[in-house]
N, CA, C and O of each residue as an XYZ file, in Angstrom:
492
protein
N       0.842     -1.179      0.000
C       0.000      0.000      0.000
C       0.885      1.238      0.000
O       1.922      1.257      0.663
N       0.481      2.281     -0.745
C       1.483      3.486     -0.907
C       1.191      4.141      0.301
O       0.011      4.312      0.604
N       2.178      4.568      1.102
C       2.682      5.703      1.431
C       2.811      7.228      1.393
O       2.847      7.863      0.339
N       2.869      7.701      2.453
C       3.560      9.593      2.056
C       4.908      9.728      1.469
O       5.047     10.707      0.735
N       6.067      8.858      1.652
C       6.805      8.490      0.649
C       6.766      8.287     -0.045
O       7.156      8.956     -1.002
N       6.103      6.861     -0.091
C       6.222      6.306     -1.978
C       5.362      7.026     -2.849
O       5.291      6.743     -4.045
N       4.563      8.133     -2.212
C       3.804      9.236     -2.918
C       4.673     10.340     -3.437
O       4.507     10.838     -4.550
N       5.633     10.718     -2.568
C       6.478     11.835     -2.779
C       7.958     11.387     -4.409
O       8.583     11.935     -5.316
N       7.702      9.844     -3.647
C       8.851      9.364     -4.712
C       8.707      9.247     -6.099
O       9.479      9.285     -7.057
N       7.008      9.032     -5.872
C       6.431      8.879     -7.018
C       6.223     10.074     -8.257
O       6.502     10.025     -9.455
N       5.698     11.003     -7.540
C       5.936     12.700     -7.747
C       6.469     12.762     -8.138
O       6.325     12.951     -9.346
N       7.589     12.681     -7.607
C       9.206     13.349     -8.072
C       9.481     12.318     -9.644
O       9.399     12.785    -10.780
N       9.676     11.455     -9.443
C      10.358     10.643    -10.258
C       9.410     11.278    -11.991
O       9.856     11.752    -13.036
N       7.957     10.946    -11.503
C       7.080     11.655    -13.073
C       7.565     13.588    -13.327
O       7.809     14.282    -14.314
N       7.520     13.775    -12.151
C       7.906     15.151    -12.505
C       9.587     15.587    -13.406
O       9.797     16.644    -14.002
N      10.153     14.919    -13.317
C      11.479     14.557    -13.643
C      11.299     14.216    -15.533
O      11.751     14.818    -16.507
N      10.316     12.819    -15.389
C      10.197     12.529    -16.532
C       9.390     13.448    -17.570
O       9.748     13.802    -18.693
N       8.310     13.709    -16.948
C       7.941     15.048    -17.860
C       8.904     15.762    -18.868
O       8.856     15.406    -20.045
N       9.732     16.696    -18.504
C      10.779     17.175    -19.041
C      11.521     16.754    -19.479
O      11.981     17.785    -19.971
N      12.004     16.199    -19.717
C      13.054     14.814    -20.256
C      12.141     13.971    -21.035
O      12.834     12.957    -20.959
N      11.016     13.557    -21.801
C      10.154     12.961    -22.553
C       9.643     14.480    -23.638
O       9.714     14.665    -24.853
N       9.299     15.065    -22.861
C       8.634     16.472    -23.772
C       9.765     17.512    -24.225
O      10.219     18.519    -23.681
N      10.008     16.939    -25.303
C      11.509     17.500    -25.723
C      11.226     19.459    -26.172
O      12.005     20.412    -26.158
N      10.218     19.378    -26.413
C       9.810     20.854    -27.262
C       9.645     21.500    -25.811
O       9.174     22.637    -25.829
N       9.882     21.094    -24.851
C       9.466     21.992    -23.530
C      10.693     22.000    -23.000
O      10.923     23.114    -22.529
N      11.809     21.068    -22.833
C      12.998     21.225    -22.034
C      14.289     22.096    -22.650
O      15.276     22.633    -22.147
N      13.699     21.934    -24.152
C      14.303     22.758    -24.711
C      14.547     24.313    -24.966
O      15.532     24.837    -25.488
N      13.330     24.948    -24.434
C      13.652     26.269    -24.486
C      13.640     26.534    -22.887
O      13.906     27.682    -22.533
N      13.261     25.255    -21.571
C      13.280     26.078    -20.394
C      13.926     24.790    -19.581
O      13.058     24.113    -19.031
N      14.860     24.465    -19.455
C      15.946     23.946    -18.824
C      15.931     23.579    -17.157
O      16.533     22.635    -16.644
N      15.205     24.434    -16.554
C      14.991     25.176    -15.921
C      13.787     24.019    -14.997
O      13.548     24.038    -13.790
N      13.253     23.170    -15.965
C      11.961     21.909    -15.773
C      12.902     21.167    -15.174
O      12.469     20.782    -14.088
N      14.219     20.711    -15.428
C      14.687     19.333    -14.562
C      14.594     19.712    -13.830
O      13.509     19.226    -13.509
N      14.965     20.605    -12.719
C      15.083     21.055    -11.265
C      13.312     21.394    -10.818
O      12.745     20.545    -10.130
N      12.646     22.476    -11.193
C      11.360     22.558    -10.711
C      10.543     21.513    -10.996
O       9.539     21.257    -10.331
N      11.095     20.567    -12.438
C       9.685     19.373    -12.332
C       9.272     18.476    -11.254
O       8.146     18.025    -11.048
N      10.686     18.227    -10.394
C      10.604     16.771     -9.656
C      10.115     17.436     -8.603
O       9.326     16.828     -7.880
N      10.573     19.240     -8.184
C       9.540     19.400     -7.012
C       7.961     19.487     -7.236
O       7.145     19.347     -6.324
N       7.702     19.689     -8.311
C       6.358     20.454     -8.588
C       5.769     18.834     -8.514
O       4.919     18.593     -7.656
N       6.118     18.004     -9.198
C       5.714     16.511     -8.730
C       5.594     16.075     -7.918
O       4.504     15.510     -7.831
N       6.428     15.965     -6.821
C       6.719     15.997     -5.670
C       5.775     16.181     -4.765
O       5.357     15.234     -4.098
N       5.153     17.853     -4.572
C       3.866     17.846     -4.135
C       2.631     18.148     -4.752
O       1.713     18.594     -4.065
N       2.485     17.944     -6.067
C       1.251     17.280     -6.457
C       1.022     15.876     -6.543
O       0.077     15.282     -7.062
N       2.087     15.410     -5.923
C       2.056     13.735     -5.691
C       1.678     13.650     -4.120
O       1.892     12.618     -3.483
N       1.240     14.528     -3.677
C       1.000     14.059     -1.943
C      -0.397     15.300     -2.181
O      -1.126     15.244     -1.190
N      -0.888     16.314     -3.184
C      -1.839     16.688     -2.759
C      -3.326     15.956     -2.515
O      -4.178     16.642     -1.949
N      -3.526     15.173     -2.746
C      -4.619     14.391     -2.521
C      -4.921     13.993     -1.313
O      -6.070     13.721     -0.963
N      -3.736     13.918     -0.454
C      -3.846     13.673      1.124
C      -3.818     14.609      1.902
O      -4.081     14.647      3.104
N      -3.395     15.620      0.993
C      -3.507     17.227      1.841
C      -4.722     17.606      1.783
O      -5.278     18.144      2.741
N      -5.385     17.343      0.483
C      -6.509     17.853      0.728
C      -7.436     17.296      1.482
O      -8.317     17.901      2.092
N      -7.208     15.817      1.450
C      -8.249     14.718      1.976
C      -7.180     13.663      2.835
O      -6.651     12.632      2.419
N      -7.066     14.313      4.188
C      -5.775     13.348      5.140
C      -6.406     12.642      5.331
O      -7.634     12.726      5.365
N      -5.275     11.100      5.642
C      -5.967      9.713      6.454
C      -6.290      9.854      7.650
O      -7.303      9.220      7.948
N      -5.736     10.555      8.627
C      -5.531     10.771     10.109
C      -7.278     11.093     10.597
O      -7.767     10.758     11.676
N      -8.021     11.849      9.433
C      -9.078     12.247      9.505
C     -10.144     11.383      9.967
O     -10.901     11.542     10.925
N     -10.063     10.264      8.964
C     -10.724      9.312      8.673
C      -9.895      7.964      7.618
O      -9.222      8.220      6.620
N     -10.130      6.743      8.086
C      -9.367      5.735      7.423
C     -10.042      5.958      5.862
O      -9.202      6.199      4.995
N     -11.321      5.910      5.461
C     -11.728      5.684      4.919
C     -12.222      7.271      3.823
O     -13.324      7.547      3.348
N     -10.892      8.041      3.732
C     -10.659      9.806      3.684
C     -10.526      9.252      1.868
O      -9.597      9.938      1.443
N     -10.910      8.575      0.986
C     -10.679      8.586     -0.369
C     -11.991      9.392     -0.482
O     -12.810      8.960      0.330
N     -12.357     10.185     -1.050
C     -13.435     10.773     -1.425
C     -13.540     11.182     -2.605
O     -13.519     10.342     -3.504
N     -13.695     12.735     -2.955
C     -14.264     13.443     -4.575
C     -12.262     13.438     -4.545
O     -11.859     12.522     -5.261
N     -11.666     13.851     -4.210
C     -10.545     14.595     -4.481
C      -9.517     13.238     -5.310
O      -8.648     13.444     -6.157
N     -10.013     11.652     -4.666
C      -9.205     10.734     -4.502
C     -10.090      9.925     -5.956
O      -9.728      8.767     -6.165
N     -10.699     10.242     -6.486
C     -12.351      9.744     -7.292
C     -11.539      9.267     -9.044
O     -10.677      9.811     -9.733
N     -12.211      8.250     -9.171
C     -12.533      8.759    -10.727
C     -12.709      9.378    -11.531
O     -12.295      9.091    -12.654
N     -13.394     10.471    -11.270
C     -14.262     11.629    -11.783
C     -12.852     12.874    -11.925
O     -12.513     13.712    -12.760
N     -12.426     12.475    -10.810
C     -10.816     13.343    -10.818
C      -9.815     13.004    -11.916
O      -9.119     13.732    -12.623
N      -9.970     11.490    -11.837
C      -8.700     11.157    -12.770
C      -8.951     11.428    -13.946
O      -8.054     11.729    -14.734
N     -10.205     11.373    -14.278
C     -10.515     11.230    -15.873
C     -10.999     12.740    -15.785
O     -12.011     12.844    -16.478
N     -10.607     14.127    -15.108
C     -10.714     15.637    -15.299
C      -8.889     16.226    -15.374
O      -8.466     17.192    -16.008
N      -8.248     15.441    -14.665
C      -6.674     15.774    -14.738
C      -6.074     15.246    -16.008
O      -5.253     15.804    -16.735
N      -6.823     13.667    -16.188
C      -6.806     13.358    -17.463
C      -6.818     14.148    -18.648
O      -6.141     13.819    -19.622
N      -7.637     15.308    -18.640
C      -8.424     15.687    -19.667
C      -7.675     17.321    -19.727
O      -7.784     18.029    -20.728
N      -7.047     17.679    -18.696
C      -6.049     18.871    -18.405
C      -5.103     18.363    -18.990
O      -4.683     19.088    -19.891
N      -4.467     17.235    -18.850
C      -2.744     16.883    -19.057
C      -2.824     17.118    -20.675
O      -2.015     17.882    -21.200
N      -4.087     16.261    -21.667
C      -4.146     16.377    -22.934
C      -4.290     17.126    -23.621
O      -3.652     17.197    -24.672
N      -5.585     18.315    -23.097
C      -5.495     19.960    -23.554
C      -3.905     20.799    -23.464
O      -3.619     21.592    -24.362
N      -3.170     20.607    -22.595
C      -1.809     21.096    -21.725
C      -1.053     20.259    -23.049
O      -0.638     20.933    -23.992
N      -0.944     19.169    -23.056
C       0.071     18.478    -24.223
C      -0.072     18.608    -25.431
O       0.852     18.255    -26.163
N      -1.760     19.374    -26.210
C      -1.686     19.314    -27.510
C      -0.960     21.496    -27.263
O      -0.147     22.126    -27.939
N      -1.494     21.766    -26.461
C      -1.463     23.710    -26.598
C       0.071     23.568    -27.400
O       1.045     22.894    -27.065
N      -0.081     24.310    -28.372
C       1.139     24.441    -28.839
C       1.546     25.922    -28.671
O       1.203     26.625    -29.622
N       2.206     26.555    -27.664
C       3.006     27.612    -26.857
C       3.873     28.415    -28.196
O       4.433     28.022    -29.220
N       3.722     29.228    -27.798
C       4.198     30.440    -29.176
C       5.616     31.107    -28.188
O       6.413     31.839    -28.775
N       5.813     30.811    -26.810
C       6.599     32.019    -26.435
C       7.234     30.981    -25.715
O       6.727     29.868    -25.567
N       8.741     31.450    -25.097
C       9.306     30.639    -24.109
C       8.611     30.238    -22.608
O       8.851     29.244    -21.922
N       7.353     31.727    -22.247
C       6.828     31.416    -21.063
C       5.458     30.725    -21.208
O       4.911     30.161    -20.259
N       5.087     30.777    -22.082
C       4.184     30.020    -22.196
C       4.464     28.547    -22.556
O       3.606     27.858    -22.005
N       5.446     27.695    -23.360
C       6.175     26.746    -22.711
C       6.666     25.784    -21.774
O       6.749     24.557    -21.726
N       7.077     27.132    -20.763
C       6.989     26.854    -19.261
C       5.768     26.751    -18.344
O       5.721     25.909    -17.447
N       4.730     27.664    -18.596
C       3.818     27.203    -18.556
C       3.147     25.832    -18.640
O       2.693     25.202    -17.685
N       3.153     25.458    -19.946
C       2.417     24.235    -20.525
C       3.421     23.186    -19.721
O       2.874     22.191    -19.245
N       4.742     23.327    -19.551
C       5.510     22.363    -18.781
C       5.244     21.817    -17.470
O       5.277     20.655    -17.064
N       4.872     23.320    -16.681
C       4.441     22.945    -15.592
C       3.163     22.774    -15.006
O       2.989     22.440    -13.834
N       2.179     23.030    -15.917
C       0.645     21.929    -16.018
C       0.869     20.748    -16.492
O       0.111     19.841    -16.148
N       1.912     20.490    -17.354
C       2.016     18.764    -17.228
C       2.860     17.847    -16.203
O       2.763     16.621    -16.150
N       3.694     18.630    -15.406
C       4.201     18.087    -14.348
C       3.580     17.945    -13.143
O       3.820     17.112    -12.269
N       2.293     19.324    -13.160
C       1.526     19.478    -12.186
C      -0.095     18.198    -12.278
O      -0.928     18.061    -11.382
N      -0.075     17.411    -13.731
C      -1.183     16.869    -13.548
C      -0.623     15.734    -13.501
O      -1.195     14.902    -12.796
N       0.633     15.316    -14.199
C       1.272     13.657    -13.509
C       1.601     13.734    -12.015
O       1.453     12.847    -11.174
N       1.962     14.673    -11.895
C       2.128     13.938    -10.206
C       1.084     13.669     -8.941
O       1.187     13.067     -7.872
N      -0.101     14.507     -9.678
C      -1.418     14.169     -9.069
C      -1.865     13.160     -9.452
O      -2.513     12.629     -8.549
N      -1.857     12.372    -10.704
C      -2.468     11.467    -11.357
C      -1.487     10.229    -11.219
O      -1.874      9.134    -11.626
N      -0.161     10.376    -10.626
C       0.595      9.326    -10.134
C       0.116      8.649     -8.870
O       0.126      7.428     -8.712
N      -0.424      9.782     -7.732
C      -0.881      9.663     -6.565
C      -2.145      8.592     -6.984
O      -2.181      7.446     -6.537
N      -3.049      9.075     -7.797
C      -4.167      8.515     -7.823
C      -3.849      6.821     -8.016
O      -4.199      5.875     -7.311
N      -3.074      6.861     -9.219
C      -2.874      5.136     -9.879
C      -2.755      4.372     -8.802
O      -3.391      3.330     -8.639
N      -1.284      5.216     -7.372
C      -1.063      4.264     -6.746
C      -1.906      3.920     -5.417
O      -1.838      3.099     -4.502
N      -2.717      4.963     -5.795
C      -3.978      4.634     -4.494
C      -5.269      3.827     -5.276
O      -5.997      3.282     -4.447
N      -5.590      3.685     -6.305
C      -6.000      2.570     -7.655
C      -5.894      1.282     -7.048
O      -6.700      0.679     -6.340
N      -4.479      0.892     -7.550
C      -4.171     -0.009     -7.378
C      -4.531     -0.846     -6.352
O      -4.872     -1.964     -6.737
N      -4.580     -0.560     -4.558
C      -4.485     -0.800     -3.682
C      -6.148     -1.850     -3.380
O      -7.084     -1.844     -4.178
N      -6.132     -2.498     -2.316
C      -7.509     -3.428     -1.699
C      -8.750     -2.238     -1.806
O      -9.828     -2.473     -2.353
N      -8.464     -1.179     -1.305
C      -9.398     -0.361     -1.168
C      -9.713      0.577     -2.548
O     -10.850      1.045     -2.503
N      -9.160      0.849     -3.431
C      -9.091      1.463     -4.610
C      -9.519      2.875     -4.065
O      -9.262      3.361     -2.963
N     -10.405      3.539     -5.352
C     -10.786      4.547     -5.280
C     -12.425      4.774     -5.879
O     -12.963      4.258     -6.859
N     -13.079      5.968     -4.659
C     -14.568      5.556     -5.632
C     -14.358      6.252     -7.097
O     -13.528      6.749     -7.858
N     -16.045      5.838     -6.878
C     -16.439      6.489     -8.527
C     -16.183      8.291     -8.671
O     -15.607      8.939     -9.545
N     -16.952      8.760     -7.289
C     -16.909     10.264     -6.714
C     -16.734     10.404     -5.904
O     -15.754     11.117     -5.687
N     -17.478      9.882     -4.768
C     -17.005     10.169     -3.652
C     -17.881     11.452     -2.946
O     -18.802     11.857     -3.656
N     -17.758     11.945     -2.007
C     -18.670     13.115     -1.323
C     -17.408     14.565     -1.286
O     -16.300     14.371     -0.787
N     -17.722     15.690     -1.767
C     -16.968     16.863     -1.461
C     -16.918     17.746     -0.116
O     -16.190     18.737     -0.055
């Protein structure tokens, strides 16, 4: 079962890859290896920030949902087709795609698990 670690590790590691896979983005802002793995990092643990276990065992809700994955889903692909005219807008588009894998890393590995994730969940 994942962890606040293996959440953070997880983060990091997609945030990393982002930039280093999306060649038209690392190329004009360099600048992604270093901010991707943090920006991953903690959008790989926001799901528990927003919705902690300590709260309640059973804290998967709207934030932790289906309905989420397949809306970050749907950000990362708008974010990956935008084709960016300027260097900051680039960076931009770089860091909405680092910012929706490392949320959507969190999710898989809370997926995966006995308990999964609902459909929605309550807000």
């Amino acid at each position: 079962m994942a962890n606040g670690k293996t959440h953070s590790i997880a983060g990091t590691v997609v945030g990393l890859a982002v930039p280093l896979l999306d060649k038209d983005t690392i190329k004009d802002n360099p600048e992604l290896l270093i901010a991707g793995p943090v920006i991953g990092n903690f959008f790989g643990k926001l799901p528990d920030i927003i919705e902690p276990a300590f709260k309640n065992p059973n804290h998967r809700q709207f934030f932790h949902s289906m309905v989420v994955i397949a809306a970050v889903s749907y950000g990362i692909k708008k974010a990956y087709d935008w084709q960016p005219k300027d260097k900051f807008e680039k960076l931009i588009r770089g860091i909405l795609l680092c910012t929706g894998a490392g949320y959507l890393s969190h999710l898989a590995l809370d997926a995966i698990t006995p308990r999964s994730l609902p459909f929605v969940g309550k807000l």
